[in-house]
C-alpha positions as a Markdown table, in Angstrom:
| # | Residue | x | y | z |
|---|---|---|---|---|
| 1 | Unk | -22.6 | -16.4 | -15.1 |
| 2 | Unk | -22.8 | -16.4 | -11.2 |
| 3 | Unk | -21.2 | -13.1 | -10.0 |
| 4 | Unk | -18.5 | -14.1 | -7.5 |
| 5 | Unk | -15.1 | -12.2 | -7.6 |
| 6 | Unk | -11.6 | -11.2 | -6.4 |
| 7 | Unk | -11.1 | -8.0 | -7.5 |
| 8 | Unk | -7.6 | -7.0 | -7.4 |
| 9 | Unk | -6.2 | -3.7 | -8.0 |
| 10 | Unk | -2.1 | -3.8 | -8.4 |
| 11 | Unk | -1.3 | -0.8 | -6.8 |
| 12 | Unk | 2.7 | 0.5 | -7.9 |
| 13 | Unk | 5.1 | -2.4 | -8.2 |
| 14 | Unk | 4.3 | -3.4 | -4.9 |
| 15 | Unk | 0.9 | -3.1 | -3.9 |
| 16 | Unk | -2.1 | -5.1 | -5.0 |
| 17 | Unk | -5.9 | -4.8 | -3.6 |
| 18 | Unk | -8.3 | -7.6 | -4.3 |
| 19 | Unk | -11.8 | -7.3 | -4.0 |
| 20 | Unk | -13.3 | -10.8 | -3.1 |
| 21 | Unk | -16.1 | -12.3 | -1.7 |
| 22 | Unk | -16.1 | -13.8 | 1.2 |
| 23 | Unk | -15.7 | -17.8 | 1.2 |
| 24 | Unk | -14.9 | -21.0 | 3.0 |
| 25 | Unk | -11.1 | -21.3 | 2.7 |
| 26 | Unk | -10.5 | -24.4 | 1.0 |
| 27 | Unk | -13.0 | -23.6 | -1.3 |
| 28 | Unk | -12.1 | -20.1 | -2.8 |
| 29 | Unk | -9.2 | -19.0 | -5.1 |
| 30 | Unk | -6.8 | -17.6 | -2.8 |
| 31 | Unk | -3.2 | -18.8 | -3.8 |
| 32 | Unk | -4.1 | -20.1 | -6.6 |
| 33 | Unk | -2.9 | -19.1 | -10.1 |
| 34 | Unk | -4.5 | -19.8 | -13.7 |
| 35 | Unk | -4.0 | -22.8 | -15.7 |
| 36 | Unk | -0.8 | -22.3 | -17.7 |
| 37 | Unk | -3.2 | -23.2 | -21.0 |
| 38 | Unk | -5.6 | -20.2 | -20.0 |
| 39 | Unk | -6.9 | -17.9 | -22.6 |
| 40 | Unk | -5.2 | -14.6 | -23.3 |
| 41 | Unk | -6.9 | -11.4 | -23.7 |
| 42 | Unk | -4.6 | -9.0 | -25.9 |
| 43 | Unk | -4.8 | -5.6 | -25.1 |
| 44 | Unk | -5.8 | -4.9 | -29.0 |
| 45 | Unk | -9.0 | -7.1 | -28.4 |
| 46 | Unk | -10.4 | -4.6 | -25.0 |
| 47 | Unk | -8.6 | -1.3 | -25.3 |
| 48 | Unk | -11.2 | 0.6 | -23.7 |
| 49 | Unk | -10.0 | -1.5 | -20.5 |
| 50 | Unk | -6.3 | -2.7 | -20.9 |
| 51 | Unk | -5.1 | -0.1 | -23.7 |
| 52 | Unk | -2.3 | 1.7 | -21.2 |
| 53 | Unk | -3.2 | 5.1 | -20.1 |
| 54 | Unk | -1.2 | 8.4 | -19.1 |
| 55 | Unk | -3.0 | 10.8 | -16.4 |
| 56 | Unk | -1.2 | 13.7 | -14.8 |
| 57 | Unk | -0.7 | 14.3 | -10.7 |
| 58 | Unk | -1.4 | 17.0 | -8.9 |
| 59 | Unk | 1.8 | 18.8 | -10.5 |
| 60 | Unk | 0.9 | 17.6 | -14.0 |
| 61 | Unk | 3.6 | 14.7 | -14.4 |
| 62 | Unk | 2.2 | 12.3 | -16.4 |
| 63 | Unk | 2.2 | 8.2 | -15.1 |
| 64 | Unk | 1.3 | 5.2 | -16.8 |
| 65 | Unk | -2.0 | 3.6 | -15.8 |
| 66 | Unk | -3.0 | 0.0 | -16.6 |
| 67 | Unk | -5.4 | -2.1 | -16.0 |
| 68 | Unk | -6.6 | -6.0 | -16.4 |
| 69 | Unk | -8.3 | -9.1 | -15.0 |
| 70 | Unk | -8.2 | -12.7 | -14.5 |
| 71 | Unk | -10.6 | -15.4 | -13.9 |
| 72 | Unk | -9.2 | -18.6 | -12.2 |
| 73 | Unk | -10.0 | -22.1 | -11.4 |
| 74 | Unk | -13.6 | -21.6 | -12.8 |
| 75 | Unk | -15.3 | -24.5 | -14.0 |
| 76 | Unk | -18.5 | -25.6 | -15.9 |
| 77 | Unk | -21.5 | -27.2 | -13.6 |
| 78 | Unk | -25.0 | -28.1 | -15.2 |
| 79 | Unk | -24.0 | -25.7 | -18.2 |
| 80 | Unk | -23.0 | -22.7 | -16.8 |
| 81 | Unk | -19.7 | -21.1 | -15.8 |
| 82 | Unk | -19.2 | -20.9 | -12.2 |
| 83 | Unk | -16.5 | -18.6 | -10.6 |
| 84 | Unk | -15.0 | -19.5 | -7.0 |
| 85 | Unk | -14.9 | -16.8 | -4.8 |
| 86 | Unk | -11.5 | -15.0 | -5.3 |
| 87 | Unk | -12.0 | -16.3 | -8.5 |
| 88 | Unk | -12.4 | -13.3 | -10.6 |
| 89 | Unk | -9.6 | -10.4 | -10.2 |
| 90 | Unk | -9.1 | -7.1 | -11.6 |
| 91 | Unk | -6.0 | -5.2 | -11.3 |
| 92 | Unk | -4.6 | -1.7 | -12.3 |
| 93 | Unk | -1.4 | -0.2 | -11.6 |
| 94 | Unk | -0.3 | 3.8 | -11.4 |
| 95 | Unk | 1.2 | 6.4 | -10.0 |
| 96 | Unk | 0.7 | 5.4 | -6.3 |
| 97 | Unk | 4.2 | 4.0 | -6.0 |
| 98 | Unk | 5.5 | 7.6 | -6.4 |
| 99 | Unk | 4.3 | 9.6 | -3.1 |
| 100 | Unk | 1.8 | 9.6 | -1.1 |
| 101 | Unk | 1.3 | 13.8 | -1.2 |
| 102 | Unk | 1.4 | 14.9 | -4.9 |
| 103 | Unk | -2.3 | 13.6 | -5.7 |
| 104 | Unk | -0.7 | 10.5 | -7.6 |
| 105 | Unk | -3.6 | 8.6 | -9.6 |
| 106 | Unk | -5.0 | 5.7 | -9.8 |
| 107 | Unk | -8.3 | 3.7 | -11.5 |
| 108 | Unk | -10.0 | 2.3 | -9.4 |
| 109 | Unk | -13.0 | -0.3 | -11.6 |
| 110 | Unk | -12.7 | 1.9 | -13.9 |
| 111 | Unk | -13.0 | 5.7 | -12.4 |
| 112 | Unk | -10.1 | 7.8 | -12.0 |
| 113 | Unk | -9.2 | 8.6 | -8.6 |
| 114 | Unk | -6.3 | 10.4 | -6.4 |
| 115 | Unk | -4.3 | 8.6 | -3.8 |
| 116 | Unk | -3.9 | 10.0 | -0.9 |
| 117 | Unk | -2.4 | 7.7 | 1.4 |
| 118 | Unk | -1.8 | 4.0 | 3.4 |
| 119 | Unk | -1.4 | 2.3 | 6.7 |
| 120 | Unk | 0.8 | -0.6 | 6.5 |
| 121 | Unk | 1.2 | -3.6 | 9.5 |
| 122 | Unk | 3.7 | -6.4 | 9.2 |
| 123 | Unk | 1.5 | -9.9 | 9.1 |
| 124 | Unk | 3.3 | -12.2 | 12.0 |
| 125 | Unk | 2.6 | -16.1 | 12.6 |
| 126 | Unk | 4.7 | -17.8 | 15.3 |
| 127 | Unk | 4.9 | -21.7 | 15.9 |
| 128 | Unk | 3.4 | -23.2 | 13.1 |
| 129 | Unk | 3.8 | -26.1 | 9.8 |
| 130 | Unk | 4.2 | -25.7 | 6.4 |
| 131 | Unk | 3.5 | -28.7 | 4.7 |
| 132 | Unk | 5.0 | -29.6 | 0.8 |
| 133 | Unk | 2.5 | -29.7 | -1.3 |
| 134 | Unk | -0.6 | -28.4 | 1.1 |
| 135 | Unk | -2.3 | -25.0 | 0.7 |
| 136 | Unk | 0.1 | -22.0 | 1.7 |
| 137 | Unk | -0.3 | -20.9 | 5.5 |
| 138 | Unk | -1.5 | -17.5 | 5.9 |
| 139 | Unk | 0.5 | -15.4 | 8.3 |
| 140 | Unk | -2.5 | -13.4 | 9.4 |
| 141 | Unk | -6.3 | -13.8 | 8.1 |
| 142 | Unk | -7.5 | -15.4 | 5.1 |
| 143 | Unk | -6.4 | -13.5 | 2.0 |
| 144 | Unk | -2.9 | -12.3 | 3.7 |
| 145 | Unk | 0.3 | -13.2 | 2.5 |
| 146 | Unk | 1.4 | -16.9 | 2.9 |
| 147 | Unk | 3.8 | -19.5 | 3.4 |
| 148 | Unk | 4.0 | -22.4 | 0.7 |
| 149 | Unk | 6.5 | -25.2 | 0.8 |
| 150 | Unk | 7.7 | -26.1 | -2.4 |
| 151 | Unk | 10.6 | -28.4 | -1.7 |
| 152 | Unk | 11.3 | -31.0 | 1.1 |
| 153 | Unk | 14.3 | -33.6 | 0.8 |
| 154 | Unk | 15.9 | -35.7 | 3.5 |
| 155 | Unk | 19.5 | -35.9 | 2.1 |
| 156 | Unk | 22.3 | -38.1 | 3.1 |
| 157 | Unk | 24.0 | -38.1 | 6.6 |
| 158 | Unk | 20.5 | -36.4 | 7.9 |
| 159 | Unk | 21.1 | -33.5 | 6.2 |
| 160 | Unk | 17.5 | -32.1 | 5.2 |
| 161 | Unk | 17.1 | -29.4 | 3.1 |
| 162 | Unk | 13.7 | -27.8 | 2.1 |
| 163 | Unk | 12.4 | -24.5 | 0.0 |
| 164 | Unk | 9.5 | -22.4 | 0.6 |
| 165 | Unk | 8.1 | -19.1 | -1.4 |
| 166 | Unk | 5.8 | -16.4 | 0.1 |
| 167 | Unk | 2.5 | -16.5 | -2.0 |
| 168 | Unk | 0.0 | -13.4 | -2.4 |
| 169 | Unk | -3.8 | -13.7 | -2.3 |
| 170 | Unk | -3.7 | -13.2 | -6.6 |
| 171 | Unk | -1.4 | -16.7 | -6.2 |
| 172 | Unk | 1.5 | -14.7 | -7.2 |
| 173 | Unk | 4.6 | -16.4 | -5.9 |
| 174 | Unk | 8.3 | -14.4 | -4.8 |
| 175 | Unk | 11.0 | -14.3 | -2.5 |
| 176 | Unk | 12.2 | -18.0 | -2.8 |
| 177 | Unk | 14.3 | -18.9 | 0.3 |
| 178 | Unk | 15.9 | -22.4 | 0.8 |
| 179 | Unk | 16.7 | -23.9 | 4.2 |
| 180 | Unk | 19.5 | -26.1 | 4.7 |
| 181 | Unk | 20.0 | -28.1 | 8.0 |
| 182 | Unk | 22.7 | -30.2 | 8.6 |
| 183 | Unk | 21.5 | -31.9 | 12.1 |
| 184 | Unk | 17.9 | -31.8 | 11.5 |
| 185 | Unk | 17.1 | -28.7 | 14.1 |
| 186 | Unk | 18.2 | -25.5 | 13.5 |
| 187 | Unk | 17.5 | -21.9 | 14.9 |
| 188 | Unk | 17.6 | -19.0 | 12.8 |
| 189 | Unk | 20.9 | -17.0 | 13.4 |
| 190 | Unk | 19.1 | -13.6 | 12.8 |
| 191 | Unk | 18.8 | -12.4 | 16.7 |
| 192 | Unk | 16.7 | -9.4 | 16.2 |
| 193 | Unk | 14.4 | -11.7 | 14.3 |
| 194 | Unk | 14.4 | -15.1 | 16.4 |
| 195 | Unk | 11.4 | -14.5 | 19.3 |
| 196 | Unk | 12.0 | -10.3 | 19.0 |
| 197 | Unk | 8.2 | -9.4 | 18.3 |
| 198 | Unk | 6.1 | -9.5 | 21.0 |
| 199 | Unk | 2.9 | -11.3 | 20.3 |
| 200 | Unk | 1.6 | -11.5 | 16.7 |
| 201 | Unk | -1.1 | -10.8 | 14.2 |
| 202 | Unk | -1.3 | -7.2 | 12.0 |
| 203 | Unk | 1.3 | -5.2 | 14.2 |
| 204 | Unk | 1.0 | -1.5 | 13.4 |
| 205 | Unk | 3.3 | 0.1 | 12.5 |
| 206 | Unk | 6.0 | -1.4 | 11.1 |
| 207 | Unk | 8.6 | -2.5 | 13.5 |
| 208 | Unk | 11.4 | -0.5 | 13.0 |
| 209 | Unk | 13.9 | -2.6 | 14.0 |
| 210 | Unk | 13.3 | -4.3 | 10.5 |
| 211 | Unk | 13.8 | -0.9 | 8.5 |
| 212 | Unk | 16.3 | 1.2 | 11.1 |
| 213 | Unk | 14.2 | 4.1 | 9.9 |
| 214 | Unk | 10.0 | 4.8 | 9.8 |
| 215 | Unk | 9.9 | 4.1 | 5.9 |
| 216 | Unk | 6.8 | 2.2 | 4.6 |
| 217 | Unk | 7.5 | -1.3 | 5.3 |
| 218 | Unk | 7.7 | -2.2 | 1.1 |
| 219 | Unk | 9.0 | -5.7 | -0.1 |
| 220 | Unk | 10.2 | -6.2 | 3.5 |
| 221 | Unk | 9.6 | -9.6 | 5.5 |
| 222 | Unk | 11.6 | -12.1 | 7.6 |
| 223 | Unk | 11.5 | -15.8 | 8.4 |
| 224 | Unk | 12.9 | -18.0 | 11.8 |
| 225 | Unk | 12.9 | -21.6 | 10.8 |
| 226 | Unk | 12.9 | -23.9 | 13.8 |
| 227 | Unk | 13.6 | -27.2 | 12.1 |
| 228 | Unk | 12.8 | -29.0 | 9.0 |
| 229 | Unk | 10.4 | -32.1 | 9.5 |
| 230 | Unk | 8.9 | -35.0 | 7.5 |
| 231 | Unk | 5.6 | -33.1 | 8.4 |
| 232 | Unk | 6.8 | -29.8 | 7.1 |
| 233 | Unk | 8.7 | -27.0 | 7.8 |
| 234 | Unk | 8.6 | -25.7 | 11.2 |
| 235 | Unk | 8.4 | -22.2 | 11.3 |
| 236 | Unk | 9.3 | -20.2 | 14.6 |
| 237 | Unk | 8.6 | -16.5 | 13.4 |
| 238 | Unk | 7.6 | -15.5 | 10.1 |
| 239 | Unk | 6.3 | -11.6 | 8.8 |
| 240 | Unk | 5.8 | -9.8 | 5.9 |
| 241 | Unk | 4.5 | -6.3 | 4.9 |
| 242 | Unk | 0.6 | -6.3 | 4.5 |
| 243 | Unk | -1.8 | -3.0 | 4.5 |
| 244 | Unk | -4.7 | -1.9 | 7.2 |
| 245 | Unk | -6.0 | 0.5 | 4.8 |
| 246 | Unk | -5.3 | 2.9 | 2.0 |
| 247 | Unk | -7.0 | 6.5 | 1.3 |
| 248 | Unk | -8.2 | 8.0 | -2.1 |
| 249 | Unk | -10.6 | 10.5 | -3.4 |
| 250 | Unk | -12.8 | 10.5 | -6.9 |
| 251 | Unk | -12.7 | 14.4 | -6.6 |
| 252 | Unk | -9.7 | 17.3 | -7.3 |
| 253 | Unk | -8.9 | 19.2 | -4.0 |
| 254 | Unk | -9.6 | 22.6 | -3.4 |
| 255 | Unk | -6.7 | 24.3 | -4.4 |
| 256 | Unk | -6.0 | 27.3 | -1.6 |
| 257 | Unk | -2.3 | 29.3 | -2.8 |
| 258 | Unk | -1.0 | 32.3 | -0.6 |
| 259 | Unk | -3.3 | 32.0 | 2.1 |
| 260 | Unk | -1.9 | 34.6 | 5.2 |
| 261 | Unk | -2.8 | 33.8 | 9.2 |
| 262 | Unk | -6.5 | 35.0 | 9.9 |
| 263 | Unk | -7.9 | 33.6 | 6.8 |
| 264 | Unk | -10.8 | 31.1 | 7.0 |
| 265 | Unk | -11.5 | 28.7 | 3.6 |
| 266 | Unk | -14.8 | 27.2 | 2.7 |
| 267 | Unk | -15.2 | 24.1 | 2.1 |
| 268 | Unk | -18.3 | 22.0 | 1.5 |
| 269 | Unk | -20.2 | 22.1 | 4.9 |
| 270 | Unk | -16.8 | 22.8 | 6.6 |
| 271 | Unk | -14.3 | 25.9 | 7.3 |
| 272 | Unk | -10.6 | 26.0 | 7.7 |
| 273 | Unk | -9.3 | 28.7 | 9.6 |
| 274 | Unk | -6.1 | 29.5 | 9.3 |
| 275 | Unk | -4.4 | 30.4 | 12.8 |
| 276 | Unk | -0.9 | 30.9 | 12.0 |
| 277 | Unk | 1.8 | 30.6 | 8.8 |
| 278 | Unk | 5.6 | 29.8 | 10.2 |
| 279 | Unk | 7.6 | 29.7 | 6.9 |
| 280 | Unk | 11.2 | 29.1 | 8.9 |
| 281 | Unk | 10.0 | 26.5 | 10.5 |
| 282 | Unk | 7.9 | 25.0 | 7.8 |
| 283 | Unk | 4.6 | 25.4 | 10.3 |
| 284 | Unk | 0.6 | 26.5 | 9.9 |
| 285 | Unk | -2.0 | 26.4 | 12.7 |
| 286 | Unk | -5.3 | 25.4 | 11.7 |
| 287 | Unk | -9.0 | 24.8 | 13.2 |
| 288 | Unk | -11.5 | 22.7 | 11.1 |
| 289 | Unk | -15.5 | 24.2 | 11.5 |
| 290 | Unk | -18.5 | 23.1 | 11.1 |
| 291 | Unk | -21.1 | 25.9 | 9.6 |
| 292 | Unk | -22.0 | 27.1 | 13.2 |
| 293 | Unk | -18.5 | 28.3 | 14.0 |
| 294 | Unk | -17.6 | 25.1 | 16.1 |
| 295 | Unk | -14.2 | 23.4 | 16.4 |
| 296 | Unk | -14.1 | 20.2 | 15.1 |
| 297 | Unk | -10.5 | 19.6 | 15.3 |
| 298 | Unk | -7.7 | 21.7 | 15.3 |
| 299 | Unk | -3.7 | 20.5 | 14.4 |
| 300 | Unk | -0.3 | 22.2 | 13.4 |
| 301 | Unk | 0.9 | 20.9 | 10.1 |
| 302 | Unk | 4.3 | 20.6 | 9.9 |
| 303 | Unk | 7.3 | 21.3 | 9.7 |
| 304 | Unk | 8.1 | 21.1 | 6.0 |
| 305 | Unk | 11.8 | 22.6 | 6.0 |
| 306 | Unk | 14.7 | 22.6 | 2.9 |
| 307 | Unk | 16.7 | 20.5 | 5.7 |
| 308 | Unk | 13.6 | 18.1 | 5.7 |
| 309 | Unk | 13.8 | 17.4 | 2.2 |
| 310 | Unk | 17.2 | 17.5 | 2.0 |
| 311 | Unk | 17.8 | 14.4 | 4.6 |
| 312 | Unk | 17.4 | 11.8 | 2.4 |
| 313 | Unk | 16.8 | 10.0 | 5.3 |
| 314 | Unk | 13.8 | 10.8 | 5.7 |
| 315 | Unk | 12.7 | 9.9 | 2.6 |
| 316 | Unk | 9.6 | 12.0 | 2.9 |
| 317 | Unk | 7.0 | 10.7 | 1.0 |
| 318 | Unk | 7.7 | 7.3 | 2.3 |
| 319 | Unk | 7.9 | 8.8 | 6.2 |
| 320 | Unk | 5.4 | 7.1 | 8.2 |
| 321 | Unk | 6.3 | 9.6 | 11.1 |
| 322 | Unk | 6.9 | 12.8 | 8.9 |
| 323 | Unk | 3.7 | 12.3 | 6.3 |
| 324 | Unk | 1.3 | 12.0 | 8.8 |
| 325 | Unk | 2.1 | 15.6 | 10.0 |
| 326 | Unk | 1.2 | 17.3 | 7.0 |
| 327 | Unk | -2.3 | 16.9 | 7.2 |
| 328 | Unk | -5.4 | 16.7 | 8.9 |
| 329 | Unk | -8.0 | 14.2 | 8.8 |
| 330 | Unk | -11.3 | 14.4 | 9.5 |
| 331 | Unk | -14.5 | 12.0 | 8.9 |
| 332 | Unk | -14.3 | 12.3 | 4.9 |
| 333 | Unk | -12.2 | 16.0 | 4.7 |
| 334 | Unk | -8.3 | 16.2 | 4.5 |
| 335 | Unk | -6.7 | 19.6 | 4.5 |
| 336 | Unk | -2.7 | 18.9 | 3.6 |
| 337 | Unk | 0.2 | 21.1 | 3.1 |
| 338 | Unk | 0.6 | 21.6 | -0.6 |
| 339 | Unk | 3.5 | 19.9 | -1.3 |
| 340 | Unk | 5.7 | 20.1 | -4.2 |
| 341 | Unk | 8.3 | 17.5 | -4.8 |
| 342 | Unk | 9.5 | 15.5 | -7.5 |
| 343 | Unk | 11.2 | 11.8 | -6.7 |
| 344 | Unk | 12.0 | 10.2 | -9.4 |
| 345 | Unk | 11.0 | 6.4 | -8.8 |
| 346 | Unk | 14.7 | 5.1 | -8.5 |
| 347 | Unk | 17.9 | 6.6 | -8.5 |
| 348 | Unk | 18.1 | 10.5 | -8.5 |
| 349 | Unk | 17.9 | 13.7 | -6.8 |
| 350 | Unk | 14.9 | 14.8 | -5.3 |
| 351 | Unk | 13.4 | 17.9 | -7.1 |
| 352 | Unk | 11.0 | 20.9 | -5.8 |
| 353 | Unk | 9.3 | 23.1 | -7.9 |
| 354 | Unk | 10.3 | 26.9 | -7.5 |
| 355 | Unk | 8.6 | 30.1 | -7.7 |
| 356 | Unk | 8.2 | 29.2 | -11.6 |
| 357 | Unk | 6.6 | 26.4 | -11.2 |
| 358 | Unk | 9.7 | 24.3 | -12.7 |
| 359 | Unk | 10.9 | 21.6 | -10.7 |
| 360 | Unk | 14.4 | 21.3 | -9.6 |
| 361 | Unk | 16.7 | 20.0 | -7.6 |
| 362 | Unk | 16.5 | 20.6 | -4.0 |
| 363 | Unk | 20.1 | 21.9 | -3.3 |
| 364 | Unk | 19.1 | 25.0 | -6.2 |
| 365 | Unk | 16.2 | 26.0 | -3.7 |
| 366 | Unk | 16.4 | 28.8 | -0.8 |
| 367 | Unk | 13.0 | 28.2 | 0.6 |
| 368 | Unk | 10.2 | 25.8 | 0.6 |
| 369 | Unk | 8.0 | 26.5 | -2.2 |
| 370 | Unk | 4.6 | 25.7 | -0.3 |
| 371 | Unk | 5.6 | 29.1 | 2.1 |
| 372 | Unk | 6.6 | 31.8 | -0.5 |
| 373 | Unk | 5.9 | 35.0 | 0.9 |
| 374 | Unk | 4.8 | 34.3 | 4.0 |
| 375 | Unk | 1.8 | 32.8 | 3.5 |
| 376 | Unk | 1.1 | 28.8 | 2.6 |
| 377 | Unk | -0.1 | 26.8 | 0.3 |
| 378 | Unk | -3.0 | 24.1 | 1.0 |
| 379 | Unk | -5.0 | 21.4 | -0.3 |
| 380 | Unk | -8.6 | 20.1 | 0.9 |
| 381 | Unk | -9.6 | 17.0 | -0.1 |
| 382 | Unk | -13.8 | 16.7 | 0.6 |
| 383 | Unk | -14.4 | 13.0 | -0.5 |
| 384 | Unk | -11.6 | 11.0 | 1.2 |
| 385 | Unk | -12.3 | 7.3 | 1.0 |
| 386 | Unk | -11.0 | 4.8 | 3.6 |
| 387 | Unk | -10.9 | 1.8 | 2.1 |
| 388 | Unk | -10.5 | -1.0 | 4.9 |
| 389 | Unk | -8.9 | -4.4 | 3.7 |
| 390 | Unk | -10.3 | -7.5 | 4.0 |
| 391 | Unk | -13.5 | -5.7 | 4.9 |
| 392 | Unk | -16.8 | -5.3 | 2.6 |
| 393 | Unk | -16.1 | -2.9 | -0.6 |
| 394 | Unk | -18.9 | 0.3 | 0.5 |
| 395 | Unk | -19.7 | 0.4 | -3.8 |
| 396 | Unk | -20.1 | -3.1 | -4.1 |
| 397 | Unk | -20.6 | -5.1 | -0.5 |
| 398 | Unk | -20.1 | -8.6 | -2.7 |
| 399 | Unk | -16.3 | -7.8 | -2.7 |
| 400 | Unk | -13.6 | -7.3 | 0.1 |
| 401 | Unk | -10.2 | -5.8 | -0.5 |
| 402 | Unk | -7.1 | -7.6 | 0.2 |
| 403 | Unk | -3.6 | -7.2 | -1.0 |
| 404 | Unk | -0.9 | -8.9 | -2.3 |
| 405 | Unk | 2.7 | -7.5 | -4.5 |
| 406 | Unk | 3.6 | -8.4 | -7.7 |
């Protein structure tokens, strides 16, 4: 069988990567779904790969881990199977969805890993045609989410109405939205929307106006319909939450507790001195070294407070403007606050562990668990993976990654 694949991981309800080869666009799989008469695979028949599994974060709470694949619209030439590119996808979902700082995992082809982390963009098109029944219009690159047009009527007393769906690379299909338009033209009546953005492509960050707050931009997009057409529906402004890259590690951090100013940590070729520890304001002063005794970089993590956890706000694991401060990055190291927090993935309070090691909720707790006594708590990572999207897998250069939601 000719080795040519998407390979998609579903990260958390919303998040799926896809490792695919690269591909003339009318010719690969993007889009696309099975045949409705496809074979199924029952988890009975493979459980060494689709059996679910339970593995622990950094705090020990267990999450369910899954895993699958797909093959679509292969077909048989001169005997032998042959697999599009994007044909082939494999897909695994975890604890990702939780937090972005508890060392949530993941499986990534099969090898347990820790996430660590993402960068998220919102995808913008302006000006342009979706046609019924043609393939869907990615808003960015090939492999970003798309525009498909599934309905197009031209109704009595020129009232046309049309439907279109947002479709991800895997050819999943959501957010059905219907347009309606008695005179045949039609501006979008959402004003921050209708010609806000300036320019378009992968705009990073998020725009907050979309969000009112710096959360990750999840499950959040927005469409300007200009008019509907017998050519199509014309689009004025469309986005919708894609990723520039994510972060993980195959190895366990170092795991530094009660560490006072003036201490210096080994790790791997590097050292972390520790400058300072501010546990009312949540603070520590670092300086990353190589083995001479040179400053590689130097930051302030923080501040992690009670009121910073408290404002629920903030959100904090889902802060693109407060995450970011709790760690330092370097080439392939990460030193990070340790944090310890709880949120339950839906409705309830937010929890912190205590001097016990028993989680609980935050309005029992008098001070931030990663500063007891004085001193902090950290974390360094030494194998941090970037993984770039829609750029060359570094274990296997056949596949990109790409992502879609489910």
């Amino acid at each position: 069988m000719e080795k040519r694949g998407l390979l998609h991981i579903v990260l958390s309800v919303v998040f799926l990567l896809a490792f695919t080869l690269p591909g003339n666009a009318e010719e690969n799989a993007h889009y696309k779904l099975p045949s409705p008469d496809a074979s199924f695979v029952a988890p009975e028949e493979m459980p060494e790969l689709l059996a679910p599994k339970l593995l622990p974060n950094r705090h020990g709470i267990e999450r369910g881990i899954t895993e699958g694949f797909m093959i679509r619209q292969s077909s048989i030439e001169d005997g032998k199977i042959r697999i599009p590119p994007g044909g082939l996808i494999y897909f695994t979902f975890g604890g990702e969805g939780f937090s972005n700082l508890n060392g949530e995992p993941l499986i990534i082809a099969g090898k347990e890993a820790i996430w660590l982390g993402k960068k998220e963009a919102m995808a913008i098109k302006k000006d342009f045609i979706v046609a019924q029944g043609k393939r869907p219009v990615p808003l960015c690159e090939e492999g970003t989410i798309a525009l498909a047009n599934t309905f197009s009527m031209e109704g009595f007393l020129n009232v046309r109405s049309a439907a279109f769906q947002f479709v991800f690379a895997n050819g999943y299909r959501t957010w059905d939205l219907s347009v309606v338009i008695p005179s045949g033209y039609a501006r979008s009546r959402n004003a921050i929307a209708y010609g806000y953005l300036q320019g378009e492509g992968m705009i990073t960050p998020p725009p907050l106006q979309f969000f009112g707050d710096p959360f990750d931009a999840s499950a959040t997009f927005f469409v300007v319909v200009d008019s509907v057409t017998p050519q199509g529906i014309k689009i004025k402004e469309a986005g919708a939450l894609d990723m520039i890259w994510f972060k993980t590690s195959y190895d366990k951090p170092i795991v530094a507790n009660d560490v006072a100013a003036g201490q210096t940590l080994q790790a791997g070729k590097y050292r972390v001195k520790v400058l300072s520890v501010d546990p009312e304001l949540g603070t520590v002063g670092i300086n990353l070294l190589d083995s001479k005794g040179n400053v590689l970089a130097e930051k302030t993590l923080g501040p992690l407070t009670l009121d910073i956890y408290r404002n629920q706000k903030h959100i904090l694991e889902h802060s693109t403007i407060i995450r970011p401060t709790l760690s330092l990055d370097y080439e392939n190291i990460r030193v990070q606050i340790n944090t310890k927090f709880d949120m339950p993935f839906g409705p309830g309070p937010m929890k912190l562990m205590n001097e016990a090691g028993d989680f609980v909720p935050v309005s029992q707790m008098n001070e931030v668990s990663s500063f007891y006594g004085g001193k902090v708590d950290l974390l360094i990572y030494e194998d941090v993976r970037k993984m770039e999207l829609r750029n060359p897998w570094s274990e296997d250069t056949r596949f990109i990654l790409q992502t879609a939601y489910i």
